[in-house]
C-alpha positions as CSV (number, residue, x, y, z in Angstrom):
1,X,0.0,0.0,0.0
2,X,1.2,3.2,-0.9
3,X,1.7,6.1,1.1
4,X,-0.2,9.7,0.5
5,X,1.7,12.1,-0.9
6,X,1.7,15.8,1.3
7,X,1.0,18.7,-1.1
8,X,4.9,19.8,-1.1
9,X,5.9,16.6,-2.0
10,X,3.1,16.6,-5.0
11,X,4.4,20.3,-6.2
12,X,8.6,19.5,-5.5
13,X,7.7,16.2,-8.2
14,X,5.8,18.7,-10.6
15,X,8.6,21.5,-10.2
16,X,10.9,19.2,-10.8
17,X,9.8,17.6,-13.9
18,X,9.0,21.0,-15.4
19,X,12.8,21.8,-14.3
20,X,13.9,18.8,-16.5
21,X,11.6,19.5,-19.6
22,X,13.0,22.9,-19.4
23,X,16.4,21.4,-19.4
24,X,15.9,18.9,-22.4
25,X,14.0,22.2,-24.1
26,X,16.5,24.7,-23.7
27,X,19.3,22.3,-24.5
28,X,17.3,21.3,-28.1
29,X,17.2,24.6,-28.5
30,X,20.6,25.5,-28.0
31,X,21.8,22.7,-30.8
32,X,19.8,24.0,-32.7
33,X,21.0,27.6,-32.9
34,X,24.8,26.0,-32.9
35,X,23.8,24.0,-35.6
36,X,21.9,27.1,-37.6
37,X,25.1,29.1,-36.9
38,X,27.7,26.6,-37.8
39,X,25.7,26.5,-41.7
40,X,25.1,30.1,-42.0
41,X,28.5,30.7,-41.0
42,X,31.0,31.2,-44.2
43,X,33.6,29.0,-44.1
């Protein structure tokens, strides 16, 4: 039987996974740009 959660512990697992999607975003992101850059960029 599992145990109930308290409210922080429910909002610390939804920060936190917002945390890591913001992460994995910004990181995509980031490639991206690098990526963008590195084939505008004349060589």
């Amino acid at each position: 039987m599992e145990r109930e959660l308290t409210p922080v512990e429910a909002r610390s697992g939804v920060i936190s996974g917002r945390i890591i999607r913001i992460l994995i975003i910004s990181t995509t992101v980031a490639a991206m740009a690098l990526g963008l850059a590195w084939f505008i960029s004349p060589s």
